[in-house]
BANU-734531 format. One record per residue (C-alpha): residue in three letters; y, z, x. Coordinates in steps of 0.001 Angstrom, whole numbers, plus 500000, padded with zeros to 6 digits. Example, Ala and Ser with C-alpha at 12.3 -4.5 7.8 and 13.67 -1.06 7.14 Angstrom:
2
ala495500507800512300 ser498940507140513670 
***
This chain:
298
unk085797909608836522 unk088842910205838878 unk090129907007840175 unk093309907685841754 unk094090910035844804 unk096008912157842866 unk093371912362840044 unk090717913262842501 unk092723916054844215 unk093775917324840830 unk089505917795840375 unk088967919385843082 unk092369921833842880 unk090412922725839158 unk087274923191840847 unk089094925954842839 unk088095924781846581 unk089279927395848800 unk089955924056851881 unk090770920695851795 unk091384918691854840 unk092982915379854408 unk092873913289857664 unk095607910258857389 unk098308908896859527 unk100383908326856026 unk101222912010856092 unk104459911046853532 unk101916909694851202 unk099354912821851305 unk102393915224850357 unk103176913262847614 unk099783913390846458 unk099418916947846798 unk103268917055844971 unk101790915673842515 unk098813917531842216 unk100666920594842084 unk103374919938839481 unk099907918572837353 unk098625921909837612 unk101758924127837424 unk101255925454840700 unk103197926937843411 unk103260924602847051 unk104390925583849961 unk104631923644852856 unk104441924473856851 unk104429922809860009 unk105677923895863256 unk109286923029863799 unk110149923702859936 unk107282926623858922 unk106873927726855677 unk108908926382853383 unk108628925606849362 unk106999922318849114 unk108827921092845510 unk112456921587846283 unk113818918966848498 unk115505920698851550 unk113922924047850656 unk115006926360853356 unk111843928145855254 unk110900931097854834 unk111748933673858382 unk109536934054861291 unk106908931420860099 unk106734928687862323 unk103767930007864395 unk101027928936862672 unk099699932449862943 unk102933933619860890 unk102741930948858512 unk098892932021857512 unk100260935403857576 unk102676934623854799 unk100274932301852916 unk098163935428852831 unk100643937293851143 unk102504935036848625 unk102761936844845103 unk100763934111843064 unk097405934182843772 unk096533930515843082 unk099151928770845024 unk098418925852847040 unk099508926203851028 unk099480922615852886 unk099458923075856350 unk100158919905858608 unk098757919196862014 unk096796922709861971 unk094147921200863906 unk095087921996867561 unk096363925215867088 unk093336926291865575 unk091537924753868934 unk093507926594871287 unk094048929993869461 unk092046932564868481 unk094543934969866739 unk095122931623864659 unk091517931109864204 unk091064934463862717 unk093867934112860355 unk092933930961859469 unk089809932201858164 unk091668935615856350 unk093469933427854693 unk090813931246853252 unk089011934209852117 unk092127935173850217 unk092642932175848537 unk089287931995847534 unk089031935251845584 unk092586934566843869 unk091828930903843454 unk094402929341845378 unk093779926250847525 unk094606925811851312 unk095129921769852135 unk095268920795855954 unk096618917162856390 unk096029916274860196 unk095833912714861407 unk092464913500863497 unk089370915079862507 unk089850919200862371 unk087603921251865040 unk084160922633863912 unk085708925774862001 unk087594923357859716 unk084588920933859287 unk082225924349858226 unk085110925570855499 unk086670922687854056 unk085568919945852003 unk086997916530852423 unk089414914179850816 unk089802910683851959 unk093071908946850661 unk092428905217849338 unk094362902405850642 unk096699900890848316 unk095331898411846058 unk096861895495844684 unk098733896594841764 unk100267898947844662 unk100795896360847241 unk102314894099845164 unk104730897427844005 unk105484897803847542 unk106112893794848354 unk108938894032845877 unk110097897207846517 unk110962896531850184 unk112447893027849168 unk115036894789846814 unk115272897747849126 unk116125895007852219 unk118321892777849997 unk120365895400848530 unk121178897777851707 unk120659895447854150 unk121245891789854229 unk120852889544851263 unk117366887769850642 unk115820884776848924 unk112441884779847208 unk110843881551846814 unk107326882563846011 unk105344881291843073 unk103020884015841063 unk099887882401842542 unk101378882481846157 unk102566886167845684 unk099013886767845076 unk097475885155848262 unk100828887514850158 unk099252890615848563 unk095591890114849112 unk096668889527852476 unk097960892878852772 unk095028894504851531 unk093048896876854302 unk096589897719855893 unk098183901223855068 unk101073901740853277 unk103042901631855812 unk101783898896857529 unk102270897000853758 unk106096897920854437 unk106474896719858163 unk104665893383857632 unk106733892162854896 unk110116893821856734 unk108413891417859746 unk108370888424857791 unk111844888466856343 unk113743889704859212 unk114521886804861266 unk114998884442858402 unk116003886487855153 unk113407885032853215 unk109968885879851445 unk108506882364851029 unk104949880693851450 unk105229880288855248 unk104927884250854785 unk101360884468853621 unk100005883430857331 unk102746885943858627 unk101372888420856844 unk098339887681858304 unk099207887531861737 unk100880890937861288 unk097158891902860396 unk095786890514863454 unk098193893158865302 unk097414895714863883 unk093932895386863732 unk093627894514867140 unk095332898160867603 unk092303899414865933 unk089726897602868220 unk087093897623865305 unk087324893998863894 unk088840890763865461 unk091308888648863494 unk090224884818863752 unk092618882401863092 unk091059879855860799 unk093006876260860778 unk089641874212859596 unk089754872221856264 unk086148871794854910 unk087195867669855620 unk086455868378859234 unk082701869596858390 unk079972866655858148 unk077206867635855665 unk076795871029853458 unk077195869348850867 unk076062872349848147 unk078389874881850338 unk081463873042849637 unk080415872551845737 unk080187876072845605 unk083053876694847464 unk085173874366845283 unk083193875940842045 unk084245879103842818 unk088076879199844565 unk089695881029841986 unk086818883658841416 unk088644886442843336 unk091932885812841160 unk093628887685837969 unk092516885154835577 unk089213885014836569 unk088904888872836558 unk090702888299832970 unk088314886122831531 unk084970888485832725 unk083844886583835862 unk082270888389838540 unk083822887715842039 unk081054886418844481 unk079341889274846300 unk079132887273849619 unk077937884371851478 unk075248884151854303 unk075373881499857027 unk072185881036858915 unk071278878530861250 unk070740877630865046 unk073020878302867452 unk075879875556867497 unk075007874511863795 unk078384874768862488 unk078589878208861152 unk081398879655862580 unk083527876142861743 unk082313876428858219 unk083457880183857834 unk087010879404859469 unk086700876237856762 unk086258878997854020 unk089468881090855084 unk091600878092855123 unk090286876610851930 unk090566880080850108 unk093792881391851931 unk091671884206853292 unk091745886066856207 unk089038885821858417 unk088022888855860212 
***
């Protein structure tokens, strides 16, 4: 089975789909998948959008090919390139296809062309495409990063910072790195980036006052996204009377979710249900379960 992003574009390049869309904001990260994907399968990329157009997407600073940067023109030349099963990424196709027709017809020309010669065409848009593309293309959704790549891009940003920037000092323990990068999880890539660049920009330091920055950082952004609410959760399971078999199990199980535990075989916990009367203490007891597992709370 496929596990990475790369791997699973890399299946479905093999499987000759004629359309991919790949809606993301981390546009830098879906070429470098699709880089990637190419060079796997010793294929030509090329590359348009509309200031640049069409220009080869493995050389850095290709120079464009003439008279492409309509997206009509760029289609045009996709059409036409020598090797039949060349992949053509096209970014932020979506509204041009929405507004006109002449690149609406092309658009579809082309993907008939690149299915009979077994090319790919790969739209990476940051919004979902109009109808046409939502008929023709079959989807890719990019992953977020998971730990082993959050805690690649936590160190990678601290050298980056320290060495062209201003000098920093780490004073994290292993185990407190840990609770810093599953704090990070759910955020993009980019996000990852900017909330450690937050935390060690006014003090040049990465310590463990920086796990609840992280978090905080979180609650930004995910109050940008106006789907979940960030609850900040001070309450140590001292302040809750009672429950006596919730905080055994609590206590039983507050390393489940780490390294060693998934080491040794252990199952993390699926989940926990609270249910009671209104004002029982369930709200205070899953704030108390943040704080005493240096989780977020969401």
């Amino acid at each position: 089975m496929p596990t990475t992003d790369r791997d699973r574009l890399v299946e479905m390049l093999a499987a000759r789909h004629p359309c991919i869309a790949i809606n993301t904001f981390e546009e830098e990260h879906a070429l470098d998948v699709i880089r990637q994907a190419a060079m796997e399968g010793r294929r030509d990329l090329l590359v348009w959008d509309c200031v640049n157009g069409l220009r080869d997407g493995l050389m850095k600073d290709s120079v464009a090919i003439a008279d492409t940067t309509h997206p009509a023109g760029g289609l045009a030349r996709a059409e036409k390139h020598l090797r039949g099963d060349a992949i053509f990424c096209f970014l932020d196709l979506g509204e041009h296809l929405e507004k006109d027709p002449v690149v609406r017809r092309m658009f579809r020309d082309t993907v008939d062309r690149v299915h009979r010669d077994g090319g790919s065409l790969v739209l990476v848009d940051h919004q979902e495409g109009p109808p046409l593309v939502r008929a023709l293309a079959s989807h890719h959704e990019l992953t977020y990063p998971g730990e082993e790549e959050l805690r690649k891009i936590v160190r990678e940003t601290v050298f980056h910072h320290h060495r062209n920037r201003k000098p920093l000092r780490v004073g994290l323990k292993e185990s407190e790195l840990d609770s810093l990068v599953n704090n990070l999880r759910g955020l993009t890539r980019r996000q990852a980036r900017q909330a450690v660049l937050d935390c060690v920009a006014t003090d040049q330091k990465l310590d463990v006052a920086d796990i609840q920055n992280v978090l905080r950082h979180k609650k930004r952004s995910l109050a940008a996204g106006g789907l979940l609410e960030y609850v900040e959760a001070p309450t140590s399971m001292e302040e809750i009377g009672g429950l006596a078999r919730l905080k055994g199990w609590l206590l039983m199980r507050e390393n489940a979710l780490g390294d060693a535990a998934v080491a040794y075989g252990l199952l993390p916990p699926r989940g926990l249900l609270l249910l009671g009367v209104q004002g029982a203490g369930k709200s205070l007891a899953a704030k108390a379960v943040a704080t005493a597992w240096q989780r977020p709370l969401l």
